[in-house]
mmCIF file of the N, C-alpha and C atoms, coordinates in Angstrom:
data_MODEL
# 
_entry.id   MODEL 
# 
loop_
_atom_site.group_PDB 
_atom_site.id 
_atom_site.type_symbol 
_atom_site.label_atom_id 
_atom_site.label_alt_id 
_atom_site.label_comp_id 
_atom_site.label_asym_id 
_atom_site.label_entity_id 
_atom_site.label_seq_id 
_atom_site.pdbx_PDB_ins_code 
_atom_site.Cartn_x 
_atom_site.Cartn_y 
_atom_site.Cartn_z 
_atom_site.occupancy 
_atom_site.B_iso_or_equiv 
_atom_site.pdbx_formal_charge 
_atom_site.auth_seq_id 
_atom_site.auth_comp_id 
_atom_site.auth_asym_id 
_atom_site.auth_atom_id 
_atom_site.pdbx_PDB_model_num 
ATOM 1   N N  . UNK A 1 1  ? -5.150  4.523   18.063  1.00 0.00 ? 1  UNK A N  1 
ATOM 2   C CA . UNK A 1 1  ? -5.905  4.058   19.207  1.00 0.00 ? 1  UNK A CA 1 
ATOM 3   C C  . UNK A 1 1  ? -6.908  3.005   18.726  1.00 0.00 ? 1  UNK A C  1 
ATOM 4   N N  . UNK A 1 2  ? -6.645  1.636   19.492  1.00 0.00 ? 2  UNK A N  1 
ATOM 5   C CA . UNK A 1 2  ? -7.751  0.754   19.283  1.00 0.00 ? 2  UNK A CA 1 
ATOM 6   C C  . UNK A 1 2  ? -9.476  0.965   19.576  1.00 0.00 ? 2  UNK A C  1 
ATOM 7   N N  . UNK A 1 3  ? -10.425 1.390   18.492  1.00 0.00 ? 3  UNK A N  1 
ATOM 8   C CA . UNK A 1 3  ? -11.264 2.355   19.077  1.00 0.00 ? 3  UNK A CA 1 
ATOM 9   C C  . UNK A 1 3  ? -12.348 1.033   19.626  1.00 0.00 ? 3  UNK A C  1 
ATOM 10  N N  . UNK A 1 4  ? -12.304 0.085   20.283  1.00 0.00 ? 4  UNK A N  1 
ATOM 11  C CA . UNK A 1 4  ? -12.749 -1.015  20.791  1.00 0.00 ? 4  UNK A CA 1 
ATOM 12  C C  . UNK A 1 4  ? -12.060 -1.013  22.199  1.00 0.00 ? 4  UNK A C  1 
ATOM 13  N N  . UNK A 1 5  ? -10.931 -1.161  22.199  1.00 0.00 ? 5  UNK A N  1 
ATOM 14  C CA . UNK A 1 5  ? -10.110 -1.450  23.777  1.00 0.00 ? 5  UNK A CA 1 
ATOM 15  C C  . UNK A 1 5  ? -9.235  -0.075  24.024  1.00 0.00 ? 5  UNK A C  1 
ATOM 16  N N  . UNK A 1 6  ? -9.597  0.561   23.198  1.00 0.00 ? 6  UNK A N  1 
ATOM 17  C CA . UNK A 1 6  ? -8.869  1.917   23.941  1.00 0.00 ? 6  UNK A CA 1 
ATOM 18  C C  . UNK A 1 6  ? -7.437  1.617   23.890  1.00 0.00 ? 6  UNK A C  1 
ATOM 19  N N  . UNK A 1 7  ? -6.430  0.885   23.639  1.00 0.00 ? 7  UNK A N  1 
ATOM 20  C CA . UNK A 1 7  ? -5.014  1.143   23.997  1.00 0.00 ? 7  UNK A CA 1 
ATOM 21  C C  . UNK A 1 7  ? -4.712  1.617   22.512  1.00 0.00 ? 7  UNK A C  1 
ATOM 22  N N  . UNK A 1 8  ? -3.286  1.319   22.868  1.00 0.00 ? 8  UNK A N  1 
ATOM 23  C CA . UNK A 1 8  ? -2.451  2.210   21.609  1.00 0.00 ? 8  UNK A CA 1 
ATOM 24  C C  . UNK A 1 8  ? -1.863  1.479   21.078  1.00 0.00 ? 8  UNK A C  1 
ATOM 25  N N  . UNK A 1 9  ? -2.218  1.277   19.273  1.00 0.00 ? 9  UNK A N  1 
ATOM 26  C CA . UNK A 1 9  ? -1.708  0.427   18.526  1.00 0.00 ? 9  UNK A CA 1 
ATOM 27  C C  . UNK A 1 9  ? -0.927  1.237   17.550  1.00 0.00 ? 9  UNK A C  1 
ATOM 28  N N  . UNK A 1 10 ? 0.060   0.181   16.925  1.00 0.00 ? 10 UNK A N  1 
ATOM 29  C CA . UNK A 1 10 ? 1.193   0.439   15.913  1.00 0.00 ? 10 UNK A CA 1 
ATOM 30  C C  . UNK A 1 10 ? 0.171   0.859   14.528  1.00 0.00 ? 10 UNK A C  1 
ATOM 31  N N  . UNK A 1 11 ? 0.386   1.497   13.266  1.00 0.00 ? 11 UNK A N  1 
ATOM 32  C CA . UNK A 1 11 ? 0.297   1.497   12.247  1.00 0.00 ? 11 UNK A CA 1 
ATOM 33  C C  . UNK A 1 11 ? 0.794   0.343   12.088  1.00 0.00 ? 11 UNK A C  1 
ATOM 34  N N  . UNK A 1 12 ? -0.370  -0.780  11.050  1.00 0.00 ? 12 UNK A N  1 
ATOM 35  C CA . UNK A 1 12 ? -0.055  -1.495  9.880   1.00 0.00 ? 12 UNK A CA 1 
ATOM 36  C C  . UNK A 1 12 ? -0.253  -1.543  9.108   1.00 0.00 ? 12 UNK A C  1 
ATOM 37  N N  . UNK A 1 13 ? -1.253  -0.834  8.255   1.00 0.00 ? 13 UNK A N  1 
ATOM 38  C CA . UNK A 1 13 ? -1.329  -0.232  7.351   1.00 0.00 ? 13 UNK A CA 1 
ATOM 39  C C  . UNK A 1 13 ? -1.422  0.698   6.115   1.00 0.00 ? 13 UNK A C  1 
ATOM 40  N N  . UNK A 1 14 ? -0.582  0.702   4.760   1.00 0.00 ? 14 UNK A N  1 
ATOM 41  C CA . UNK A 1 14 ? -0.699  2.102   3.865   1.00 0.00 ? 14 UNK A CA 1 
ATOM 42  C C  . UNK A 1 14 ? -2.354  1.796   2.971   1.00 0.00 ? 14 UNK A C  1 
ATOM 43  N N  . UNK A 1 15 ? -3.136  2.525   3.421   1.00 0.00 ? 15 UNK A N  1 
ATOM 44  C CA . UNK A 1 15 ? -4.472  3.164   2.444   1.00 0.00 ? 15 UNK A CA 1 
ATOM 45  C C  . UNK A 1 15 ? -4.015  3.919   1.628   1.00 0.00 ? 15 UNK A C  1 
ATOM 46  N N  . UNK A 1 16 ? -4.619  3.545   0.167   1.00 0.00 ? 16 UNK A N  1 
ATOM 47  C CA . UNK A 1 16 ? -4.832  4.174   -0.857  1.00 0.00 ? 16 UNK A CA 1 
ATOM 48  C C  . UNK A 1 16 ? -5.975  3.902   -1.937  1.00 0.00 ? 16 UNK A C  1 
ATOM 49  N N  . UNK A 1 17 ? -7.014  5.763   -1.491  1.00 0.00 ? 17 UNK A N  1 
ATOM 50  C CA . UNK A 1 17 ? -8.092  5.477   -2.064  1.00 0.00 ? 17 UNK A CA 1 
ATOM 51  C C  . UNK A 1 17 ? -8.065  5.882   -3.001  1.00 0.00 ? 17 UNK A C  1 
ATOM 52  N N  . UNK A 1 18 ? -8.419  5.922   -3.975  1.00 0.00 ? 18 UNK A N  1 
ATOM 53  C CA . UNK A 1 18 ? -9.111  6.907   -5.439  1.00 0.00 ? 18 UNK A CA 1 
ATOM 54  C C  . UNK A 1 18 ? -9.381  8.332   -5.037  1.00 0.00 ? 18 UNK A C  1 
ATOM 55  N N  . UNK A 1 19 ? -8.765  8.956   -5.410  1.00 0.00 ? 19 UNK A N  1 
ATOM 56  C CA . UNK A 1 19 ? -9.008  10.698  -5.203  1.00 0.00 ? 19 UNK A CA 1 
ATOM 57  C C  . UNK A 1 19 ? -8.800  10.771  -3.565  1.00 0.00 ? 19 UNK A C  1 
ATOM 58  N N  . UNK A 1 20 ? -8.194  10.151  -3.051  1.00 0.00 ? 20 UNK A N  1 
ATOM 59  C CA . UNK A 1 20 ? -7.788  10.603  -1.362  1.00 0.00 ? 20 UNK A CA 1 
ATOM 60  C C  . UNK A 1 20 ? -6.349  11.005  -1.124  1.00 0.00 ? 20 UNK A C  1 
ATOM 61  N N  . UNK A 1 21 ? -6.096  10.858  -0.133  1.00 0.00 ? 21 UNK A N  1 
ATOM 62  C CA . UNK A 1 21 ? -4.572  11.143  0.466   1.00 0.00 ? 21 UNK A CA 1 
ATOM 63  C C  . UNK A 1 21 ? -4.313  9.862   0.770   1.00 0.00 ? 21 UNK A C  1 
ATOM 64  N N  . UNK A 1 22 ? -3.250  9.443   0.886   1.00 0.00 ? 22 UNK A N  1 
ATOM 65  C CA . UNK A 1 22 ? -2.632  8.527   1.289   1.00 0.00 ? 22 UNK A CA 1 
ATOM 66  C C  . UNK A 1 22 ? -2.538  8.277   3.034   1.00 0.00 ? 22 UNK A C  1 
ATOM 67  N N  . UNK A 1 23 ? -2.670  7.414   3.582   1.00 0.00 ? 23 UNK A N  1 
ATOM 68  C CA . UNK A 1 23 ? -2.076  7.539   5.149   1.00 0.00 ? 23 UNK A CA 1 
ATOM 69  C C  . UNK A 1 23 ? -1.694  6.100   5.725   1.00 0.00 ? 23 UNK A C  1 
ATOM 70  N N  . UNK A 1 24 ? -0.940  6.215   6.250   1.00 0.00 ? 24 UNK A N  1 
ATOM 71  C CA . UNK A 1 24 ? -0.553  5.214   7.141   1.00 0.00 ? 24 UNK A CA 1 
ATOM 72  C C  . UNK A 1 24 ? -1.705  4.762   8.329   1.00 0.00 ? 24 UNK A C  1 
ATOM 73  N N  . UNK A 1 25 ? -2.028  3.721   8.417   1.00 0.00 ? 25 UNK A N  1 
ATOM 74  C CA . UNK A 1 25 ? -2.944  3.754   9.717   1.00 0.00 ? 25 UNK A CA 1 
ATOM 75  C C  . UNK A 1 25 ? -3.049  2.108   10.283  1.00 0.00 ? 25 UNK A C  1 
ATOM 76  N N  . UNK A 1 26 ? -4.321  2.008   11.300  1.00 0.00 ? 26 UNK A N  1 
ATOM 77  C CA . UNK A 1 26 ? -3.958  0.526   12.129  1.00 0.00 ? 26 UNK A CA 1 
ATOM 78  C C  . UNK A 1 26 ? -5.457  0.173   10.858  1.00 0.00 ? 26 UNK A C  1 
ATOM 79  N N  . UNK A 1 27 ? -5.611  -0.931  10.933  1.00 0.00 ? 27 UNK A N  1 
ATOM 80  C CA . UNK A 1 27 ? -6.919  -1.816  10.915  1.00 0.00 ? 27 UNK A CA 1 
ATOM 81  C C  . UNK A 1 27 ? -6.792  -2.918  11.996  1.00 0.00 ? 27 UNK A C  1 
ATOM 82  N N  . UNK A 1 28 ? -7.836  -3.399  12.558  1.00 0.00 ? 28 UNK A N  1 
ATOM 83  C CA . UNK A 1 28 ? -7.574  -4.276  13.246  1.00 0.00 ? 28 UNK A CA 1 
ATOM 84  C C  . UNK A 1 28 ? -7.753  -5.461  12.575  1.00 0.00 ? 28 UNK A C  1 
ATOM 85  N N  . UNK A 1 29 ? -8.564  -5.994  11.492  1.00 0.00 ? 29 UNK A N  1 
ATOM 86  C CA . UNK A 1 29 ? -8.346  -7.047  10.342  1.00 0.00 ? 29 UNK A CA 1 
ATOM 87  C C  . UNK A 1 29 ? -7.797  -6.902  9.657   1.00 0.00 ? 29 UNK A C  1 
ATOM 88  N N  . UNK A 1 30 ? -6.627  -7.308  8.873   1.00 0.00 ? 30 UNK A N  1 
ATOM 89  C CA . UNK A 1 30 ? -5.978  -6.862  7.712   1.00 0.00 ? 30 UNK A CA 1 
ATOM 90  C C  . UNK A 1 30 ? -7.255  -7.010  6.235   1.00 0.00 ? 30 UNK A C  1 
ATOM 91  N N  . UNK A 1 31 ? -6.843  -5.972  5.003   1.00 0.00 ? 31 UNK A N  1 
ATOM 92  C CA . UNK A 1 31 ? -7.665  -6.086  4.173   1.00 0.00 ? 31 UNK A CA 1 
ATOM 93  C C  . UNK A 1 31 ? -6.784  -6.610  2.889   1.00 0.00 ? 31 UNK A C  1 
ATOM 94  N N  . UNK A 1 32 ? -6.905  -7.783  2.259   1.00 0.00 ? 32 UNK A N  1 
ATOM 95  C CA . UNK A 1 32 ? -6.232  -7.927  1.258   1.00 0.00 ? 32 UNK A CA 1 
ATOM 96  C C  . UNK A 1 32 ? -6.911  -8.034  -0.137  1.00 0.00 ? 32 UNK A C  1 
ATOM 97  N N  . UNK A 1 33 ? -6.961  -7.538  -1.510  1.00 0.00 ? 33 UNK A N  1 
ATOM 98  C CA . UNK A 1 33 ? -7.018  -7.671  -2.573  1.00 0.00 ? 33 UNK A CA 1 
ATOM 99  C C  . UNK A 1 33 ? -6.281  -8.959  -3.239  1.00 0.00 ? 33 UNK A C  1 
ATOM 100 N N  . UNK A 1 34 ? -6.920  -9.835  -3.485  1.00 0.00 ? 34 UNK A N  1 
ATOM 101 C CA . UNK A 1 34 ? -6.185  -10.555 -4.653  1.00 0.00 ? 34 UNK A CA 1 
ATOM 102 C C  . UNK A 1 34 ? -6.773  -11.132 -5.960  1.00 0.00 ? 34 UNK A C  1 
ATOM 103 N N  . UNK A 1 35 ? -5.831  -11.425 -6.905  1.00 0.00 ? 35 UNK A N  1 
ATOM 104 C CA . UNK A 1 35 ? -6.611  -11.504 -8.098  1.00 0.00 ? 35 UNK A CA 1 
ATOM 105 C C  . UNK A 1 35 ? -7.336  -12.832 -8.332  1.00 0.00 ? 35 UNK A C  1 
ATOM 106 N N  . UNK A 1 36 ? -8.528  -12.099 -8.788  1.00 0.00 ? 36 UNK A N  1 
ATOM 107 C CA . UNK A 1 36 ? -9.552  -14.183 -8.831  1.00 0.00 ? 36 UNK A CA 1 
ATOM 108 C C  . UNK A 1 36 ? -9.219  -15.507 -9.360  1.00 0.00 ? 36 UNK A C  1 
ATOM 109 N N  . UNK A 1 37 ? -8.464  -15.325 -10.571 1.00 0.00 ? 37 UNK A N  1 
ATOM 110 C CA . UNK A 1 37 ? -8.162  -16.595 -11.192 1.00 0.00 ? 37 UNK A CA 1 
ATOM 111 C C  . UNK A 1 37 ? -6.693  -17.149 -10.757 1.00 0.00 ? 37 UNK A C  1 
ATOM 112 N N  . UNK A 1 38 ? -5.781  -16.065 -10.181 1.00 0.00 ? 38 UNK A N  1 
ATOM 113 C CA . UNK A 1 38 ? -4.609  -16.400 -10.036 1.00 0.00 ? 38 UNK A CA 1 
ATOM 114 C C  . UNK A 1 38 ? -3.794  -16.178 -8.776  1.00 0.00 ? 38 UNK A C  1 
ATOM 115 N N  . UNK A 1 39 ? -2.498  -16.670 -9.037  1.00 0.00 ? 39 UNK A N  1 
ATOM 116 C CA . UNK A 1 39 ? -2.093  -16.148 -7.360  1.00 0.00 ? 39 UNK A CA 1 
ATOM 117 C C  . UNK A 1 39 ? -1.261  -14.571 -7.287  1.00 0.00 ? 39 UNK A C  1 
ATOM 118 N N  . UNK A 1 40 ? -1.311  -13.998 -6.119  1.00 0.00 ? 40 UNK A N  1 
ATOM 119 C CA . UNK A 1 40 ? -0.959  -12.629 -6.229  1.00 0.00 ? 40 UNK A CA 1 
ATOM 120 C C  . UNK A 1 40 ? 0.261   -12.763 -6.696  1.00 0.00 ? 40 UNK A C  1 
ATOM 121 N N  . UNK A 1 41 ? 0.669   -11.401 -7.450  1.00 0.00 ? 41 UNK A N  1 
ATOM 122 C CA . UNK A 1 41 ? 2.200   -11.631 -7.850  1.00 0.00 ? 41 UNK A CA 1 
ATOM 123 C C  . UNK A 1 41 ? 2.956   -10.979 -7.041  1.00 0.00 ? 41 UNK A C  1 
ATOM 124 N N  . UNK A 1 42 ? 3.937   -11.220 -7.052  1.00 0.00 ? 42 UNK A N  1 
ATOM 125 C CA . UNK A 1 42 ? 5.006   -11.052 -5.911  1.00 0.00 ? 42 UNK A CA 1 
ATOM 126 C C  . UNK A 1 42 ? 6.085   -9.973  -6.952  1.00 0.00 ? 42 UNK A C  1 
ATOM 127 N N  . UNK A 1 43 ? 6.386   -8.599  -6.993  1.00 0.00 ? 43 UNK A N  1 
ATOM 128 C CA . UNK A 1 43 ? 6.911   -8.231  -7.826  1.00 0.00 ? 43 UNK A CA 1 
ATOM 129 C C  . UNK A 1 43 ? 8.528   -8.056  -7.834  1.00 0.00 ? 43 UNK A C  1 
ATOM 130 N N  . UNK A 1 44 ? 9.289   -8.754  -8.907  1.00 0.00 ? 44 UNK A N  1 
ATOM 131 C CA . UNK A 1 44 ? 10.690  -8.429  -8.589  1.00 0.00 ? 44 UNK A CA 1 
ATOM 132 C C  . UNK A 1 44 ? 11.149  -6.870  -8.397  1.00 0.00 ? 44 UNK A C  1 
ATOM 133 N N  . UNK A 1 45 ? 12.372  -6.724  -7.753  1.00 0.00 ? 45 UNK A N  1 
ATOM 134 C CA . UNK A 1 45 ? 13.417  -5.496  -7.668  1.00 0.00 ? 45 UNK A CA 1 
ATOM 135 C C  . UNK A 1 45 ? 12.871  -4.959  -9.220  1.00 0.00 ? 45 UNK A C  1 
ATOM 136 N N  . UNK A 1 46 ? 12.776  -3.554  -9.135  1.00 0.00 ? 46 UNK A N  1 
ATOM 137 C CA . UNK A 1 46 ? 13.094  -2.632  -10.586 1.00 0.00 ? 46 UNK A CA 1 
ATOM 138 C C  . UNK A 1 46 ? 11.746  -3.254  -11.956 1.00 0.00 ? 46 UNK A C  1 
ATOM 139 N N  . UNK A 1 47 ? 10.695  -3.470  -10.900 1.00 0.00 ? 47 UNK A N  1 
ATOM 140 C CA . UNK A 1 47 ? 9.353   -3.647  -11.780 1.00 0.00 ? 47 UNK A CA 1 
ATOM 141 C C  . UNK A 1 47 ? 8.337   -3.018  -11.178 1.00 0.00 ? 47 UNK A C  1 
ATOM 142 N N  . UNK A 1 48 ? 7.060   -2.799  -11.882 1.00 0.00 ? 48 UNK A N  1 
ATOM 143 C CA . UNK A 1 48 ? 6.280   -1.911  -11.488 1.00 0.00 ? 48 UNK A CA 1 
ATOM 144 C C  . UNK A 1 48 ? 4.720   -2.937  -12.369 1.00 0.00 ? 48 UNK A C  1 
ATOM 145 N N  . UNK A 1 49 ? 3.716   -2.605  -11.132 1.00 0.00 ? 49 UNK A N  1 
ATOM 146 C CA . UNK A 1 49 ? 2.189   -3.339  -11.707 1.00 0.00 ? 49 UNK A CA 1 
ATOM 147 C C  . UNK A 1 49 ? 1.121   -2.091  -11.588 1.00 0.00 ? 49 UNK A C  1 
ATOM 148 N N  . UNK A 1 50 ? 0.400   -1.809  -12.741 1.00 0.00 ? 50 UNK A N  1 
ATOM 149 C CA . UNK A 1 50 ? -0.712  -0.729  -12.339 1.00 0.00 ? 50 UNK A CA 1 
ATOM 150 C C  . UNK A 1 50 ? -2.019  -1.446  -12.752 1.00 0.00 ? 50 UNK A C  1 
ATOM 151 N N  . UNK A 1 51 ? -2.751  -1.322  -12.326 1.00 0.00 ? 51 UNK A N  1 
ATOM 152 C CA . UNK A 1 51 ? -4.585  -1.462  -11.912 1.00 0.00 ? 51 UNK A CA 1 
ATOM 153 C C  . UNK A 1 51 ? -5.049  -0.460  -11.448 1.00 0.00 ? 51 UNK A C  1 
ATOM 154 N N  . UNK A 1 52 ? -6.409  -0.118  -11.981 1.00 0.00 ? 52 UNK A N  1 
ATOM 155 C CA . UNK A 1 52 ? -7.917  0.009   -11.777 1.00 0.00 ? 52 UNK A CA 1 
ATOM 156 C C  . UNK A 1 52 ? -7.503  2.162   -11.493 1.00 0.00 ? 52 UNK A C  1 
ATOM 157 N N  . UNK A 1 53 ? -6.380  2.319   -11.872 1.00 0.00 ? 53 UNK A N  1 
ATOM 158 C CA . UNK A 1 53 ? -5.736  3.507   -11.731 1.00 0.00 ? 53 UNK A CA 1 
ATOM 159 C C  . UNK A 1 53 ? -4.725  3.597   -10.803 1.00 0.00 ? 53 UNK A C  1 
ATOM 160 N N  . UNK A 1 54 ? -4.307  2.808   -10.430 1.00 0.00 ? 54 UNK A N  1 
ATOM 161 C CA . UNK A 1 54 ? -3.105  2.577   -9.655  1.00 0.00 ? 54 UNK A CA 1 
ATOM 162 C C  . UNK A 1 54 ? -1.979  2.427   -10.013 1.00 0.00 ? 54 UNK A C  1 
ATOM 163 N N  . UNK A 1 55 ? -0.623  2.815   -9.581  1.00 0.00 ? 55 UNK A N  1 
ATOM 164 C CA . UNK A 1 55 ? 0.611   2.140   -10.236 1.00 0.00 ? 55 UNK A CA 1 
ATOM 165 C C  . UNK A 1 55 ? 1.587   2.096   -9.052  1.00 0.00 ? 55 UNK A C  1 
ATOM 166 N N  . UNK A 1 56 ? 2.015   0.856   -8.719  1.00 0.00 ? 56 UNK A N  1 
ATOM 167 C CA . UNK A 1 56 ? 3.110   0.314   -8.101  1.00 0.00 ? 56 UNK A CA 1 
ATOM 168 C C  . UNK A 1 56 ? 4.500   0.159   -8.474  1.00 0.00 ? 56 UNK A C  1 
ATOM 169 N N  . UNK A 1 57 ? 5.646   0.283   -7.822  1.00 0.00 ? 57 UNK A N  1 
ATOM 170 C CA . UNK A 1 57 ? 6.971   0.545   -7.995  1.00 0.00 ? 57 UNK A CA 1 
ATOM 171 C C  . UNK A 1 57 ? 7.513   -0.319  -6.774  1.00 0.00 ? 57 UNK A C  1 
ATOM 172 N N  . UNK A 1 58 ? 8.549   -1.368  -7.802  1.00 0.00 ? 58 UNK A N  1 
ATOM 173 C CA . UNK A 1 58 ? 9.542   -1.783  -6.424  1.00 0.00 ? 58 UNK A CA 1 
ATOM 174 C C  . UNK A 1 58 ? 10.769  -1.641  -7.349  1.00 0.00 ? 58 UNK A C  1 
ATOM 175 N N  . UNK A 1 59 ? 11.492  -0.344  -6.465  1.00 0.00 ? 59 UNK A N  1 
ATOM 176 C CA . UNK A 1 59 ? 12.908  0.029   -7.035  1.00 0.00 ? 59 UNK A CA 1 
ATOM 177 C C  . UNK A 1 59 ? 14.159  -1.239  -7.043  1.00 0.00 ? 59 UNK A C  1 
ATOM 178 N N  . UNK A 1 60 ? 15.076  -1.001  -7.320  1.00 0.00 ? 60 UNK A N  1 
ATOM 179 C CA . UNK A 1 60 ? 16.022  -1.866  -7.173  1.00 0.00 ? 60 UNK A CA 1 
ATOM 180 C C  . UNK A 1 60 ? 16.605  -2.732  -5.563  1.00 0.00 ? 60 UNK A C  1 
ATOM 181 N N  . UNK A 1 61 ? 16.321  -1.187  -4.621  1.00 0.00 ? 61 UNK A N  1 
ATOM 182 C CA . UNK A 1 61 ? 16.576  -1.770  -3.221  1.00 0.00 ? 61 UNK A CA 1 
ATOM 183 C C  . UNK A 1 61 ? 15.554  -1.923  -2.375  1.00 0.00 ? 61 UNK A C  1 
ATOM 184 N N  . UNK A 1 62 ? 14.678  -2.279  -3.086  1.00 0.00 ? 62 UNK A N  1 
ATOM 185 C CA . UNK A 1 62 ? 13.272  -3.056  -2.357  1.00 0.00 ? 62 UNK A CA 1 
ATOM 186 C C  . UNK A 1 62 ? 12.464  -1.758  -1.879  1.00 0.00 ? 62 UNK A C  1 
ATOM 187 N N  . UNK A 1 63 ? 12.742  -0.482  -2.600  1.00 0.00 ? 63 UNK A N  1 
ATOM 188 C CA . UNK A 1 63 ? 12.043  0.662   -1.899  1.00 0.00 ? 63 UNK A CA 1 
ATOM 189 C C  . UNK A 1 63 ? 10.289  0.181   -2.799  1.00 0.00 ? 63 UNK A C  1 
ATOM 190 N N  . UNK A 1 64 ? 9.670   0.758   -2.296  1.00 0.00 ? 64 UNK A N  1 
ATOM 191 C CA . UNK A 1 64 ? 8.369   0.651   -2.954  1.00 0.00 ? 64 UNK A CA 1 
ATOM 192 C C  . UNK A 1 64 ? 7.627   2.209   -2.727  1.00 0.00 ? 64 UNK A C  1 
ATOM 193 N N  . UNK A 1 65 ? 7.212   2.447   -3.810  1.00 0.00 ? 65 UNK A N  1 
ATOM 194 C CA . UNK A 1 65 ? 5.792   3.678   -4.152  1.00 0.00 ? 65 UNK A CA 1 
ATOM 195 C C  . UNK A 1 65 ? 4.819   3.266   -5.182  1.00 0.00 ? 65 UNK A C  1 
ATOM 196 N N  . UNK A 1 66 ? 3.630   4.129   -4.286  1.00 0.00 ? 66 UNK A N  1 
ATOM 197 C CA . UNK A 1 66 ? 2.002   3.493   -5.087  1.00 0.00 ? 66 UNK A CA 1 
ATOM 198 C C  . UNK A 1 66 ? 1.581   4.859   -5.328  1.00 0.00 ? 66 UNK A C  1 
ATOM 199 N N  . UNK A 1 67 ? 1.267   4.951   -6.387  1.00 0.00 ? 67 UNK A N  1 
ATOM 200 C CA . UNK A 1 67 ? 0.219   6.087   -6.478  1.00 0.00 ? 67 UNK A CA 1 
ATOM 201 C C  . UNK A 1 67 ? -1.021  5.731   -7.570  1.00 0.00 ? 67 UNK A C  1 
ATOM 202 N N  . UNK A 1 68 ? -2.299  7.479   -7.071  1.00 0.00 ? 68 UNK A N  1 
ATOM 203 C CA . UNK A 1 68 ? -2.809  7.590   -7.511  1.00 0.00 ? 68 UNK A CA 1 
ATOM 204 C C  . UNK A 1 68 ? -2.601  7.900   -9.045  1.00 0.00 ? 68 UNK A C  1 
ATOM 205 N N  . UNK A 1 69 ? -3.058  7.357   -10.323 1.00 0.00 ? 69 UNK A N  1 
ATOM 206 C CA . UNK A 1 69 ? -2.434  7.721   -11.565 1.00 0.00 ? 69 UNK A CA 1 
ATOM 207 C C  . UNK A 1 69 ? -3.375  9.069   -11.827 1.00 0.00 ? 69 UNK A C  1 
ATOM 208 N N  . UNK A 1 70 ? -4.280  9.181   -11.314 1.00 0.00 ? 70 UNK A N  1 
ATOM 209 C CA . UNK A 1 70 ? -4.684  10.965  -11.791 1.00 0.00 ? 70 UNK A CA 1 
ATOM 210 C C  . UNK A 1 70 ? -4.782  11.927  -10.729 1.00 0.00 ? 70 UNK A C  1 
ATOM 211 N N  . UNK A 1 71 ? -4.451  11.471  -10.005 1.00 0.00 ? 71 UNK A N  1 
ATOM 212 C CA . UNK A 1 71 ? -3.832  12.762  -8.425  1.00 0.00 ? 71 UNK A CA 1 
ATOM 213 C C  . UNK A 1 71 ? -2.125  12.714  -8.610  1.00 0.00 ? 71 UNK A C  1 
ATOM 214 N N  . UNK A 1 72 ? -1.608  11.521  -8.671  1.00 0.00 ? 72 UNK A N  1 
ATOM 215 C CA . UNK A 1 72 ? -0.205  11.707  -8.821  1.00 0.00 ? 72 UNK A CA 1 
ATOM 216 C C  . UNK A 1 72 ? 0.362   11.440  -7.017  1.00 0.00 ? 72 UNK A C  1 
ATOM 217 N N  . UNK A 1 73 ? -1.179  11.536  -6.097  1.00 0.00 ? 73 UNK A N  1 
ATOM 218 C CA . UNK A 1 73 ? -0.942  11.071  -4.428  1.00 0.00 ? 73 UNK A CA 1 
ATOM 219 C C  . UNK A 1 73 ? -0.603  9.878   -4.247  1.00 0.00 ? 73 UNK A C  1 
ATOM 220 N N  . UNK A 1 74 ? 0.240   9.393   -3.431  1.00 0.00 ? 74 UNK A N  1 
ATOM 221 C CA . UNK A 1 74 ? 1.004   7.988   -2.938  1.00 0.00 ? 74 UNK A CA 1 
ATOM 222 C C  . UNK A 1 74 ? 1.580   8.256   -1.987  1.00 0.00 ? 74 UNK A C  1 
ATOM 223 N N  . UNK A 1 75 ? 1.996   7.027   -1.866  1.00 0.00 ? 75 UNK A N  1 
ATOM 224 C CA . UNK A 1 75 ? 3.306   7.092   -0.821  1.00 0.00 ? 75 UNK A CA 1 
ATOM 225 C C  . UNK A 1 75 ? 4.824   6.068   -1.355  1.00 0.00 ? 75 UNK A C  1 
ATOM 226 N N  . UNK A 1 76 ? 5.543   6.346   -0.495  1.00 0.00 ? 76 UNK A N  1 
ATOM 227 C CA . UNK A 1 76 ? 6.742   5.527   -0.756  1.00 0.00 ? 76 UNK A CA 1 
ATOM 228 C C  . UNK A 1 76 ? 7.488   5.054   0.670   1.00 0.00 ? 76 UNK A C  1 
ATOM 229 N N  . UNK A 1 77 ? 8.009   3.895   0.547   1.00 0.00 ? 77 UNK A N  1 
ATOM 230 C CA . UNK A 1 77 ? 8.850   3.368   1.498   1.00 0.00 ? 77 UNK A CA 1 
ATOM 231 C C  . UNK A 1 77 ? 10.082  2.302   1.378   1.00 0.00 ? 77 UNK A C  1 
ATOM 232 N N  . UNK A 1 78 ? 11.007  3.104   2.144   1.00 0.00 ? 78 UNK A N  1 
ATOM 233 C CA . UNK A 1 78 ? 12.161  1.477   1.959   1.00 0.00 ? 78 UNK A CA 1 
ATOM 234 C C  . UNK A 1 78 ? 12.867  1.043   3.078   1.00 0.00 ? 78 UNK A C  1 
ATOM 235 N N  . UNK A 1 79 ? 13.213  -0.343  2.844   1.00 0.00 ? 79 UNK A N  1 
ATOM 236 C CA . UNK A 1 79 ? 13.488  -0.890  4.413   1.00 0.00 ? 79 UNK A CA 1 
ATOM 237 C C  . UNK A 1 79 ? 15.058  -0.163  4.736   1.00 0.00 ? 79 UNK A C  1 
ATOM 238 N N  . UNK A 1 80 ? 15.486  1.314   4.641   1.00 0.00 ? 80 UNK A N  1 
ATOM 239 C CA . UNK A 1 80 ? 15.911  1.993   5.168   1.00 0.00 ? 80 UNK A CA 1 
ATOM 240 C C  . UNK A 1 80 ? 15.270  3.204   6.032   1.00 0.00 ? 80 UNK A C  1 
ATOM 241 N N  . UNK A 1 81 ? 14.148  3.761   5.774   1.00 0.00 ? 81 UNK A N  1 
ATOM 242 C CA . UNK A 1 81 ? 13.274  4.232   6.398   1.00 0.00 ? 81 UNK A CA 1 
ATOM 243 C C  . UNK A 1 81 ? 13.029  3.534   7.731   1.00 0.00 ? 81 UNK A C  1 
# 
């Protein structure tokens, strides 16, 4: 629920905090991270990037999972889902 106009919005975004749960949810601004000196990397099929305790996965068929590296909490998704 748009908590400004009251209607009903889609999830667009996966949150993932440090020691939280993972969830799917709306923002109404998107929030992006990128790195200061360079441009974001775009990661091929069957590579994986970890930061700040994080670790990212893009399987071979474009599935992707993030997790927490000391909860072991994430999520995963693939454009078969």
């Amino acid at each position: 629920m748009d908590p400004i106009f009251g209607t009903q919005v889609h999830p667009n975004t996966f949150m993932l905090e440090r020691g939280a749960r993972s969830e799917i949810t709306w923002l109404g601004q998107a929030e992006f991270c990128r790195f200061p000196t360079e441009e974001t990397p775009i990661l091929p099929l069957s590579s994986e990037i970890s930061g700040d305790g994080f670790t990212c996965r893009v399987g071979a068929t474009a599935a992707v999972s993030c997790r927490d590296d000391h909860t072991g909490r994430g999520f995963g998704f693939s454009p078969n889902d």
